[in-house]
C-alpha atoms as an extended CHARMM CRD file, in Angstrom:
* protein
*
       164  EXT
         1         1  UNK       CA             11.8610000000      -20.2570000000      -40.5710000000  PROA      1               0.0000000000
         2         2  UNK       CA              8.2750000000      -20.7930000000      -41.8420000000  PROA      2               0.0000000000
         3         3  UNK       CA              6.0890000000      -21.9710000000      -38.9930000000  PROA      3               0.0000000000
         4         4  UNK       CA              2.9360000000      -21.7010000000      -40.8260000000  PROA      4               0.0000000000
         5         5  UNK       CA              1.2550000000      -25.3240000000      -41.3600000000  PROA      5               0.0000000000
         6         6  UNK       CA              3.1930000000      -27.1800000000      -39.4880000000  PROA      6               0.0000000000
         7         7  UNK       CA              0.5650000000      -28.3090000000      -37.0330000000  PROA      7               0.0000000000
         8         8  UNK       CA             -0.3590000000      -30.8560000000      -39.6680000000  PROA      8               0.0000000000
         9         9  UNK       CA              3.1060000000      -32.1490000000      -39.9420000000  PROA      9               0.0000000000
        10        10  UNK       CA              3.5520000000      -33.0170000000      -36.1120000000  PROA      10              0.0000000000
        11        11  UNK       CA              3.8800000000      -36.6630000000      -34.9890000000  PROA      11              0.0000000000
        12        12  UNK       CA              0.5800000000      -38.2300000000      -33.5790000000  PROA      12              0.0000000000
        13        13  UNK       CA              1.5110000000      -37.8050000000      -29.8760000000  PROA      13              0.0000000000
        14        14  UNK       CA              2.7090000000      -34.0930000000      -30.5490000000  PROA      14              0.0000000000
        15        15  UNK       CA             -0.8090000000      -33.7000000000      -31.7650000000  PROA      15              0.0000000000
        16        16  UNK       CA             -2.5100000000      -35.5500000000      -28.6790000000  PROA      16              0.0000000000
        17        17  UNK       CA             -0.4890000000      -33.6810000000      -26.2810000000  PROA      17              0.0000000000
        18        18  UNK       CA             -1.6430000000      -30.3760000000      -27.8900000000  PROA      18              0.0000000000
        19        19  UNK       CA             -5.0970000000      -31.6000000000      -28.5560000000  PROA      19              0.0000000000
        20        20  UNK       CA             -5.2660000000      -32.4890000000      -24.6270000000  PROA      20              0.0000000000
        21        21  UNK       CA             -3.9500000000      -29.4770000000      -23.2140000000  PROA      21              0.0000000000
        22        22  UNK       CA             -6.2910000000      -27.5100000000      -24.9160000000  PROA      22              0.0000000000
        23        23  UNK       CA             -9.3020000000      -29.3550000000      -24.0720000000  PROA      23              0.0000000000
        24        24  UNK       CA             -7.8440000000      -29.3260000000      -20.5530000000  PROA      24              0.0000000000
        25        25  UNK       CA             -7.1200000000      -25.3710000000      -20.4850000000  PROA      25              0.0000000000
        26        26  UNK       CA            -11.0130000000      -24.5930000000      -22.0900000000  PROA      26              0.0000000000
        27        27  UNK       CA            -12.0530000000      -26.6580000000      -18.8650000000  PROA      27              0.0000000000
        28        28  UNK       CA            -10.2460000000      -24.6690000000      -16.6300000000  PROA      28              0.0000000000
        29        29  UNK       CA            -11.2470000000      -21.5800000000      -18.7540000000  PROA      29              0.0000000000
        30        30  UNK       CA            -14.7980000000      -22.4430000000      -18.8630000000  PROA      30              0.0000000000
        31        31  UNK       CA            -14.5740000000      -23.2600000000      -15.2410000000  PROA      31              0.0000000000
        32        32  UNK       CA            -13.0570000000      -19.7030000000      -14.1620000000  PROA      32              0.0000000000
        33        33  UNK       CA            -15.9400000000      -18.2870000000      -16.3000000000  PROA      33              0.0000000000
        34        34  UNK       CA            -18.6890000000      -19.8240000000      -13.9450000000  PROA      34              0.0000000000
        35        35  UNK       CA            -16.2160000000      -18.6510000000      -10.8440000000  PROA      35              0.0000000000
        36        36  UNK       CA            -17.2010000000      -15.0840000000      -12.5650000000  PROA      36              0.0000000000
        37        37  UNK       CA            -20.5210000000      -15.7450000000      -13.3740000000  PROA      37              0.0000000000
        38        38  UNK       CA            -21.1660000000      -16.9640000000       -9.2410000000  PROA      38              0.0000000000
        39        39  UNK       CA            -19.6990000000      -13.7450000000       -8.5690000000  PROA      39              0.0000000000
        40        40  UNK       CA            -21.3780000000      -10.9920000000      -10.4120000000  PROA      40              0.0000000000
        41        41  UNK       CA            -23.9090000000      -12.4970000000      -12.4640000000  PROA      41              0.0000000000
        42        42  UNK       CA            -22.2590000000      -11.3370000000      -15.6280000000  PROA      42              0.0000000000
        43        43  UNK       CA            -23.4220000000       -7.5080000000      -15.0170000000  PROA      43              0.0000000000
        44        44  UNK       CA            -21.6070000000       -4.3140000000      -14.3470000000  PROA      44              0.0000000000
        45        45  UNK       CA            -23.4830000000       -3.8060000000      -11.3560000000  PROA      45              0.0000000000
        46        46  UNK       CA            -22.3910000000       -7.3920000000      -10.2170000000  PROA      46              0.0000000000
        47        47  UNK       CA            -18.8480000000       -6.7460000000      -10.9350000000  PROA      47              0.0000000000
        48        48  UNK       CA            -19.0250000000       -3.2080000000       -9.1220000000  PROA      48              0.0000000000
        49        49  UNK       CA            -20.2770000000       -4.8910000000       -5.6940000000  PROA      49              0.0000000000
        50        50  UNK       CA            -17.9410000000       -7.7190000000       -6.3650000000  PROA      50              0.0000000000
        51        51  UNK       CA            -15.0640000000       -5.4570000000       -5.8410000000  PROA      51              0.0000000000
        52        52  UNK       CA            -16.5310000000       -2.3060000000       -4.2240000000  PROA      52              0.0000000000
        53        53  UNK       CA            -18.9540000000       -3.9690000000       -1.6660000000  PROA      53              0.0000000000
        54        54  UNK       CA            -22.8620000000       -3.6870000000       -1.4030000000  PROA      54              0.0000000000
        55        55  UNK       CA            -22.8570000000       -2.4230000000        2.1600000000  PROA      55              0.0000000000
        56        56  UNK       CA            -25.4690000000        0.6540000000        1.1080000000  PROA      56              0.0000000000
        57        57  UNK       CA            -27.5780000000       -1.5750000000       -0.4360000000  PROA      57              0.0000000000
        58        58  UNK       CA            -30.8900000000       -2.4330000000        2.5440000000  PROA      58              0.0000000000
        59        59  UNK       CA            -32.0670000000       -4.7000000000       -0.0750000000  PROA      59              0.0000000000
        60        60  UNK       CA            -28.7260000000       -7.0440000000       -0.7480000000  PROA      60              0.0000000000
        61        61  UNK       CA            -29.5440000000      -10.6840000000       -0.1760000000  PROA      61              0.0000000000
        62        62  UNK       CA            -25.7490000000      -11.3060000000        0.0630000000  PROA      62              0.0000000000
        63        63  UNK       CA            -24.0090000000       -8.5540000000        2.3590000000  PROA      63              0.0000000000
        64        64  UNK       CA            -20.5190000000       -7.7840000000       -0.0320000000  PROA      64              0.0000000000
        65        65  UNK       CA            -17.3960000000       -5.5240000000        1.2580000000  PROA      65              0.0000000000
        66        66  UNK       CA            -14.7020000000       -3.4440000000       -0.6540000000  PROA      66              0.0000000000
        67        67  UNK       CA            -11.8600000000       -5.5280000000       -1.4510000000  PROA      67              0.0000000000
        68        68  UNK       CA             -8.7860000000       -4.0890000000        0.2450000000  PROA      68              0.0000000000
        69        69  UNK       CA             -5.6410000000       -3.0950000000       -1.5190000000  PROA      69              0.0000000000
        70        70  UNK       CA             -3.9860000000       -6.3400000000       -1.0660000000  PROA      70              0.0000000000
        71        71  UNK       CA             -6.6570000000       -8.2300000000       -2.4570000000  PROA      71              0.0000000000
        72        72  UNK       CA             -7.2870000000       -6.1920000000       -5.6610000000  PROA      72              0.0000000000
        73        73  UNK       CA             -3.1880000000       -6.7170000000       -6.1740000000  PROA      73              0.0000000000
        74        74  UNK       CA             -3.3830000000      -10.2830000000       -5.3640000000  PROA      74              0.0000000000
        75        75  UNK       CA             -6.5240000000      -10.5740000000       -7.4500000000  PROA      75              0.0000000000
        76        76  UNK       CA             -4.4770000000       -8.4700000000      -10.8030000000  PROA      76              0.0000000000
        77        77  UNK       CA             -1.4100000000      -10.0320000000      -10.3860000000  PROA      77              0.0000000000
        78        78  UNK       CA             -2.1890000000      -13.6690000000      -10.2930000000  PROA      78              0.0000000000
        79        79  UNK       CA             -4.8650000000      -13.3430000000      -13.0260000000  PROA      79              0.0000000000
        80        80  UNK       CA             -2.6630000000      -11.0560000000      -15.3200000000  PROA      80              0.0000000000
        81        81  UNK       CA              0.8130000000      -13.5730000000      -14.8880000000  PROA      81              0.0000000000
        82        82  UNK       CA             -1.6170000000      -16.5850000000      -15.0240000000  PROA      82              0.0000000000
        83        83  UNK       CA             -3.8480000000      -15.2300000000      -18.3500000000  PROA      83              0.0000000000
        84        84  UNK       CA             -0.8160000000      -14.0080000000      -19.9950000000  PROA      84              0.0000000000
        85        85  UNK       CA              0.7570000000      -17.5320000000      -19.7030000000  PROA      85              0.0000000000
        86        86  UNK       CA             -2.4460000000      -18.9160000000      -20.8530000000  PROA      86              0.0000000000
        87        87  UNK       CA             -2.7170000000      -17.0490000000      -23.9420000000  PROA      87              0.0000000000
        88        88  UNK       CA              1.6870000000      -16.9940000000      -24.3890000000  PROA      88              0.0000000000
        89        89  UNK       CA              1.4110000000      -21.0300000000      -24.9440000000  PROA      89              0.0000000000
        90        90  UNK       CA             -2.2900000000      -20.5830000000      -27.1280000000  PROA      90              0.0000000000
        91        91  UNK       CA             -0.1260000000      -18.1090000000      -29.5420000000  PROA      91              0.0000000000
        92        92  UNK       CA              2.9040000000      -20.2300000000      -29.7730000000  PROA      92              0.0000000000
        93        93  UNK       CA              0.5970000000      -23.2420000000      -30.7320000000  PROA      93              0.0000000000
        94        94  UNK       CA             -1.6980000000      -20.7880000000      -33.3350000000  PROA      94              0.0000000000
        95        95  UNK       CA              1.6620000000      -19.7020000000      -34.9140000000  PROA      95              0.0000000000
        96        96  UNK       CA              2.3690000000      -23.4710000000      -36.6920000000  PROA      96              0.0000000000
        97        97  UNK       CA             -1.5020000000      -23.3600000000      -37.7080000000  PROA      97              0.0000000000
        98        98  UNK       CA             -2.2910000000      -22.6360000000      -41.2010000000  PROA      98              0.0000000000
        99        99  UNK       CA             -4.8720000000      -20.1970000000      -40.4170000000  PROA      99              0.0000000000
       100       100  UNK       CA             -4.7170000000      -17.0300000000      -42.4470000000  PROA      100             0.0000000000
       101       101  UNK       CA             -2.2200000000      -14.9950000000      -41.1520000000  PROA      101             0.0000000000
       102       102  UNK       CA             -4.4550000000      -12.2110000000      -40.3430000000  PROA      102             0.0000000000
       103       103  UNK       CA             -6.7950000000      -13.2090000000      -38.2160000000  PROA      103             0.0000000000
       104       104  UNK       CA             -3.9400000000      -15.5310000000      -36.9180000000  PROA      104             0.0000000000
       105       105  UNK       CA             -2.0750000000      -11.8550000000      -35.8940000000  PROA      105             0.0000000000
       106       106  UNK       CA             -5.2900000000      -11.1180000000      -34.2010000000  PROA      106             0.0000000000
       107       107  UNK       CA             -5.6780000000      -13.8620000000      -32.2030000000  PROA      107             0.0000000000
       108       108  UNK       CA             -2.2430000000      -13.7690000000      -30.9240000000  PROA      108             0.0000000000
       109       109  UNK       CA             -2.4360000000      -10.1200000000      -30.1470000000  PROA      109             0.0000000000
       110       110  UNK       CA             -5.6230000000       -9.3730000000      -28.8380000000  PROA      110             0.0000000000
       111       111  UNK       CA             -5.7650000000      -11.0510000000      -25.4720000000  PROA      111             0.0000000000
       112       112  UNK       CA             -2.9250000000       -9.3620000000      -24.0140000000  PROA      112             0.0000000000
       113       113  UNK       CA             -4.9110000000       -6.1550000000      -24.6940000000  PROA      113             0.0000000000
       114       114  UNK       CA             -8.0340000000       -7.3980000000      -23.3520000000  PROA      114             0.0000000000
       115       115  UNK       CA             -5.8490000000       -8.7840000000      -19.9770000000  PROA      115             0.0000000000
       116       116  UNK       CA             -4.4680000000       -5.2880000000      -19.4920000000  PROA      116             0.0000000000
       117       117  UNK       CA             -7.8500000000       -3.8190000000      -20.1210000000  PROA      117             0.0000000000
       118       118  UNK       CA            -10.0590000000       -6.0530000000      -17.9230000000  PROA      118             0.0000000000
       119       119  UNK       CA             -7.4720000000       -6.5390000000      -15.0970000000  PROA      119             0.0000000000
       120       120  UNK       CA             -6.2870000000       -2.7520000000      -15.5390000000  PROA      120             0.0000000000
       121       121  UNK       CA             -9.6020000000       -1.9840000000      -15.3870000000  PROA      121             0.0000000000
       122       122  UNK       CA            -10.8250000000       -4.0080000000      -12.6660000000  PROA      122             0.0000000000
       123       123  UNK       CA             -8.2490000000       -1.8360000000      -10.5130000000  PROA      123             0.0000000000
       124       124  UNK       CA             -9.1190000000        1.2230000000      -11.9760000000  PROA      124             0.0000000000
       125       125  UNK       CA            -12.8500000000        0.6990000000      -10.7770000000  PROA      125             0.0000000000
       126       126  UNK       CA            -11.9960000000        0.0380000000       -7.5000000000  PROA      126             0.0000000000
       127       127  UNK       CA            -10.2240000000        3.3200000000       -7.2420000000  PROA      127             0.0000000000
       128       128  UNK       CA            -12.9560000000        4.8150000000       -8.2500000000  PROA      128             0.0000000000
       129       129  UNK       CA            -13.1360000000        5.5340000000      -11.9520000000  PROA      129             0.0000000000
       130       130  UNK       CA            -16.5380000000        3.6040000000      -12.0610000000  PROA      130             0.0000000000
       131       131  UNK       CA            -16.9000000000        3.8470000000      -15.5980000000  PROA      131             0.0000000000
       132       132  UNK       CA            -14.3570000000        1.4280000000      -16.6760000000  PROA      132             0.0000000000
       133       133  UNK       CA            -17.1110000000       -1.3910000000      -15.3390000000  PROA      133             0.0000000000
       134       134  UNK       CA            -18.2160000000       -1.1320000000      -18.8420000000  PROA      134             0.0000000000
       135       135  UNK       CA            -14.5480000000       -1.7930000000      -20.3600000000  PROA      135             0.0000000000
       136       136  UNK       CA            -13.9370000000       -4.7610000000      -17.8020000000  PROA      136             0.0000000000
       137       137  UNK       CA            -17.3530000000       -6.3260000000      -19.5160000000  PROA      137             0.0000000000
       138       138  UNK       CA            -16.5800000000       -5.6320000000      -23.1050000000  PROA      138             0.0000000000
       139       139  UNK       CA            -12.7590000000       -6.8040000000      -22.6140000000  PROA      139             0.0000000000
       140       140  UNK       CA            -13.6370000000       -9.7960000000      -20.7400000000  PROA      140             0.0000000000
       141       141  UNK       CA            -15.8950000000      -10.6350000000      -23.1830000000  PROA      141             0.0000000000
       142       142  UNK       CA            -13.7450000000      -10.1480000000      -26.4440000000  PROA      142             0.0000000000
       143       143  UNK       CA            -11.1400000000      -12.4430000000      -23.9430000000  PROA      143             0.0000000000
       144       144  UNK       CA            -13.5390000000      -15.1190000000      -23.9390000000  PROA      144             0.0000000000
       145       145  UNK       CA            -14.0910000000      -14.6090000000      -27.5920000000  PROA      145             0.0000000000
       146       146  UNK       CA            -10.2600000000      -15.0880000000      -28.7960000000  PROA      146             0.0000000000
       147       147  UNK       CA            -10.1010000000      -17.6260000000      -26.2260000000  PROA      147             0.0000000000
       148       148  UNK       CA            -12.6020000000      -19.9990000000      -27.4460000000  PROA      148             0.0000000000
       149       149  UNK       CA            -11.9930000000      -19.3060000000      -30.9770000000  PROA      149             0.0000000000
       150       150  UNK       CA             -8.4410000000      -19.9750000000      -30.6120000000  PROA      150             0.0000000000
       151       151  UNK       CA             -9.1690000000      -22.6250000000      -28.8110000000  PROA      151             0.0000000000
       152       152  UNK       CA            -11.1480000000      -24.3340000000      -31.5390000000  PROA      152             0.0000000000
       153       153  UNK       CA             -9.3060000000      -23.6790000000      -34.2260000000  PROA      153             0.0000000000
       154       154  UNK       CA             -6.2340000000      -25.1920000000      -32.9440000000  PROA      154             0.0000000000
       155       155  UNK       CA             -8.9230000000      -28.2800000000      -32.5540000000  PROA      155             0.0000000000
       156       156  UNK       CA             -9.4840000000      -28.2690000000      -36.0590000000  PROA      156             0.0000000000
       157       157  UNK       CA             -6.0260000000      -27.1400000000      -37.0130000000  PROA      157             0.0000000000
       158       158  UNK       CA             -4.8520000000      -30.6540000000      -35.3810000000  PROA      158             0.0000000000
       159       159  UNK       CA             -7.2850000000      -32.8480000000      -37.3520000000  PROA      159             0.0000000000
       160       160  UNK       CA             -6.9760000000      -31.1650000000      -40.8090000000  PROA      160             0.0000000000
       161       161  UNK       CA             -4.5680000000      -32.3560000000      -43.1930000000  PROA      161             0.0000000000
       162       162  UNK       CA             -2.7800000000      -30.1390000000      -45.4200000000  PROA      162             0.0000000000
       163       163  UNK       CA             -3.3090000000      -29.6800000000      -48.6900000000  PROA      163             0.0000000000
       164       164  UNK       CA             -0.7400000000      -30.1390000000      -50.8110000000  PROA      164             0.0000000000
């Protein structure tokens, strides 16, 4: 069955449901993204006393503790079911684009490597393998990157009309 290009073939409500759920999702997205941003400025140090606590710190204008166990699970679990459904439905609606089927592949792929990476290594951290701050960072950031890109191509994807 050849799903590629088929985006441009839907009905107009197919389209307007799509079109709406993904400008719906990005706001969510966008929205968790500030959460983040709130949270730990965007910096490895932020996202260390995020989930390892700032109580050493006689300087800290906002006193932070170590997450406990439950709360790094909770935290891993929601976001890795939750992202993976996210980017589950964003795949299934890049497969009937007509992008090229390589960066297409990426796009489909990458995320779920980036949500084991950044949520992997968000517990990792907080068992103390400090390092992996810096692959929660990049991996969050290449998530937002296939996200948004995704995101906008499936935009485009739903106004362009196929060339015959």
């Amino acid at each position: 069955m050849e799903l590629h290009g088929k985006i441009h073939e839907l009905p107009k409500p197919a389209k307007l449901l799509v079109g709406f759920f993904i400008i719906t999702l990005s706001f969510g997205y966008f929205t968790g993204l500030r959460f983040v941003n709130e949270n730990t400025n965007a910096t490895t140090q932020g996202i260390e006393e995020h989930y390892l606590g700032n109580e050493a710190d006689e300087d800290a204008t906002e006193m932070k503790f170590k997450k406990s166990e439950k709360e790094i699970i909770t935290t891993v679990h929601n976001h890795v079911i939750s992202m993976s459904m996210i980017f589950l439905l964003l795949g299934a609606i890049l497969l009937i684009t007509s992008v090229p089927a390589k960066l297409k592949k990426f796009l489909i792929v990458e995320p779920f490597i980036s949500i084991v990476l950044t949520f992997g290594g968000i517990w990792l951290m907080w068992s103390g393998v400090l390092w992996f701050k810096y692959i929660v960072i990049f991996s969050g950031i290449l998530l937002t990157l296939t996200f948004t890109t995704s995101a906008v191509l499936i935009l485009l994807q739903l106004f362009k009309r196929e060339k015959k």
